[in-house]
N, C-alpha and C positions, 0 to 999 in steps of 0.2 A: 081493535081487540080489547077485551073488556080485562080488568084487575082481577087474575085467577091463582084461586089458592088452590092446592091440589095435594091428599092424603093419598098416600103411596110410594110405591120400592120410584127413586126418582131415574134410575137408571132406564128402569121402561117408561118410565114418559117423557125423557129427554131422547130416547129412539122416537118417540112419536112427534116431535116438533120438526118442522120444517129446516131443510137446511140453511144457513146467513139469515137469519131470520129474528137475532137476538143482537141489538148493541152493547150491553151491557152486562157481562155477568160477576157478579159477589158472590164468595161461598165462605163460611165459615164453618169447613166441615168440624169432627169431632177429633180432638187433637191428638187420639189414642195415648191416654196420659195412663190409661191400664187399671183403673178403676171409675167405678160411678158417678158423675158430675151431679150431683143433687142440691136443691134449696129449697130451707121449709119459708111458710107464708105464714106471718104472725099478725095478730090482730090486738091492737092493743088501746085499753077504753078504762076509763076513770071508774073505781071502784073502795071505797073505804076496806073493805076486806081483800084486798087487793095481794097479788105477789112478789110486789116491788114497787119503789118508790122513786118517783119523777122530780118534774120542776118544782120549788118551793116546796118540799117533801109530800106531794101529791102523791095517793097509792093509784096504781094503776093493776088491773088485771092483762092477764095474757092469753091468748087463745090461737092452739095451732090452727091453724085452716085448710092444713093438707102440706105436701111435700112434692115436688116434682123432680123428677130423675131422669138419667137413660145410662147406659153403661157404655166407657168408653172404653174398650179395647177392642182390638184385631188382632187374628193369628198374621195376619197377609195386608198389611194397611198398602202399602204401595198397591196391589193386589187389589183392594177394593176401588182406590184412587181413580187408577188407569183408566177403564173405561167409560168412567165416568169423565174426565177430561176431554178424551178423545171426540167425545159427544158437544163439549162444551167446546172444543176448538170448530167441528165440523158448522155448529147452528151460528154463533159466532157470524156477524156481517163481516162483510172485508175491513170496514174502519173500526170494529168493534173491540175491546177490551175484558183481559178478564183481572182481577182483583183475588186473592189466593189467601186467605188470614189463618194464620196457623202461628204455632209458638218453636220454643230453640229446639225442643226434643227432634222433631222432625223435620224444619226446614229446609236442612241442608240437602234430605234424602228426596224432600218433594221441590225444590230446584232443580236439582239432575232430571227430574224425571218429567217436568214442565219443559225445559230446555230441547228435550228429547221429542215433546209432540209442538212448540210451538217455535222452534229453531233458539239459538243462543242470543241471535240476532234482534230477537222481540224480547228481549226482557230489558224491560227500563229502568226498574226501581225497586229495590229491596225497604218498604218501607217500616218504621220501626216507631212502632205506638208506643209510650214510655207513661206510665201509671206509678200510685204509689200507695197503694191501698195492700190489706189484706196480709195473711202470716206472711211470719217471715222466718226462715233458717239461720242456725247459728252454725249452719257446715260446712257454709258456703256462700259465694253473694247471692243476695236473695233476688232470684227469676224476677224483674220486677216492668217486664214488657211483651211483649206480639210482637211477631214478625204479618206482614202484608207485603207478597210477591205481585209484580204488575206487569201483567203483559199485553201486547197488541198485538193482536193479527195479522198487521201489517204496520212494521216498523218505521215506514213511511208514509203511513197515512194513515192516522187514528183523530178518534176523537180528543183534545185537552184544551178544556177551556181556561185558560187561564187567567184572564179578564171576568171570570163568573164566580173566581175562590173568593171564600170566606176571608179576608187579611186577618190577621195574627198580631198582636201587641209587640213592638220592639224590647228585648230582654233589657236594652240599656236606651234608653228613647235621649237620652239628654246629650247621644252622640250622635245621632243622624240630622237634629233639627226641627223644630214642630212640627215643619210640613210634613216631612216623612211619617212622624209620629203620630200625628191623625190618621196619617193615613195608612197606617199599620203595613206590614210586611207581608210577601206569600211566604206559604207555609214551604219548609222543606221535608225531605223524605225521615225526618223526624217530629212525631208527632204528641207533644204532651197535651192527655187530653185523660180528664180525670174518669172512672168509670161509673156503670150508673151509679147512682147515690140511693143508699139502702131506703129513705123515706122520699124519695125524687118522685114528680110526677110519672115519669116514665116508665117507674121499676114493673114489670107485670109479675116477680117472683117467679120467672121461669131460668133454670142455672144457664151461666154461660151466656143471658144477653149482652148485647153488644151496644154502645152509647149511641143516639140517633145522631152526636156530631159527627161521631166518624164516618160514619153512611151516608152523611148529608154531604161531607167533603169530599165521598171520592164519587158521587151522581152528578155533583153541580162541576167537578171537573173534566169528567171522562162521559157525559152521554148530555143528551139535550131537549130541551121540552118535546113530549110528547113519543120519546123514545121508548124503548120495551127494555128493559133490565129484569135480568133472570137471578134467582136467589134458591139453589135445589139445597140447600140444608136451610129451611128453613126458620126454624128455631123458635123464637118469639115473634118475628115479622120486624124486624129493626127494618131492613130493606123497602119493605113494604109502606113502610112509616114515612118515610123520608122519600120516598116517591110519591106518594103524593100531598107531600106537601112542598113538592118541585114540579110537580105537572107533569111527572113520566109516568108509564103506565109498569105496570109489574106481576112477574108470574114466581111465585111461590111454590116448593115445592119442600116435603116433609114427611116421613111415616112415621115418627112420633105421637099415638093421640094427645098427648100432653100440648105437643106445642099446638097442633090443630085446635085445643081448646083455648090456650090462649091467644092466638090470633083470632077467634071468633069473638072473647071479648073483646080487644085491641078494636077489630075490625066492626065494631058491630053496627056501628054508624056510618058506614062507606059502602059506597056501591061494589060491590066484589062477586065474583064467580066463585061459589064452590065446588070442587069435583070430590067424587066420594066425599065427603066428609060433613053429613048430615045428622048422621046418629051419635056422633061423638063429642059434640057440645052435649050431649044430655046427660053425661056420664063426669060433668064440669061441676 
């Protein structure tokens, strides 16, 4: 099966996939934080008559490049949720996994409600990605992580590689010993992992990407070369990123034009399947 990215409502073309059919699925839907996740794209170039002033008082000009958005609220977010899981548990192989990335607002409401289609029994791990960027509140502790729910299909037989993780730097190395210390530690269901970097290779300027370590850590531990990993909130293609540059294949899914334009620049040197989304790089 070939790497296909697909513009459209994902809940109909997650009916149209075969059932067991998916090892791997990622979603990071939209967190219903009840307003618009936006980020503008700045471009920024050496200029004597410039708006501001850089390294060694260099003027530098600034030029918006555009703004990308989508709006997050629901009347009915569970409501949205639902069927779309249901879908995701039915395509779901028997050893396959799903990865759940959502923050504090709603977690707790989309645990019940995971529990409920994939039994209590299959939930492994509430993990908890820890960041330190970005505002902060003086009304409260400032929100400063995700939550990532992990479930298996079968609680007794799933994919986890754990001989294929990335190893992690010991926080105190001068107590386990060198040996240990080269050879760094697995990671646990705590994850410090800083987010993209505003001028990083990475960044594509689409809001709410996601760092391609995290993606690359839960593929290289929960599916296997060559396997199909499913990503229906598409977004920037972080999923897509990191599959293949693990050798899994991947189906993307998104009605955002915004993100369909930038996964076509992302993607534009890769062999990929497009569905509908032809006309919508033109509008990039």
């Amino acid at each position: 099966m070939p790497n296909t990215i697909h513009f459209g409502d994902n809940l109909t073309i997650l009916q149209s996939l075969p059932a067991e059919s998916i090892d791997l699925i990622y979603i990071d839907p939209p967190f219903n934080t009840g307003h618009a996740q936006s980020r503008k794209s700045l471009k920024t170039v050496a200029d004597k008559n410039g708006d501001r002033v850089g390294f060694q008082g260099r003027a530098y000009k600034t030029t918006n490049l555009g703004e990308r958005a989508y709006h997050d609220q629901f009347d009915d977010y569970l409501g949205f949720l639902t069927p779309r899981l249901l879908e995701a548990y039915r395509i779901l192989k028997p050893h396959g996994s799903l990865y759940f990335h959502i923050d504090y607002r709603e977690v707790h409401y989309c645990k019940v409600l995971l529990d409920g289609i994939f039994g209590r029994e299959s939930f492994l791990n509430e993990i908890i990605w820890a960041y330190d960027y970005g505002a902060r509140t003086k009304k409260k502790w400032p929100p400063k992580h995700d939550n990532i729910l992990y479930y298996a299909k079968d609680p007794k037989n799933y994919t986890f590689n754990i001989d294929d993780m990335e190893r992690i730097p010991y926080m105190a190395p001068g107590l386990v010993g060198k040996e240990k210390a080269a050879r760094g530690k697995l990671p646990t269901d705590t994850w410090w992992h800083t987010i993209v970097p505003t001028n990083g290779k990475e960044k594509t300027g689409y809001p709410t990407q996601k760092p391609i370590g995290i993606l690359r850590r839960i593929i290289q531990a929960s599916s296997n070369p060559g396997d199909l990993v499913l990503d229906f909130f598409g977004g920037s293609g972080t999923t897509g990123a990191a599959c293949l540059e693990l050798e899994r294949q991947f189906i993307l899914i998104d009605n955002n034009p915004q993100s369909i334009q930038t996964m076509q620049k992302r993607f534009a040197k890769a062999d990929v399947t497009w569905i509908d989304c032809e006309n919508l790089g033109k509008e990039a």
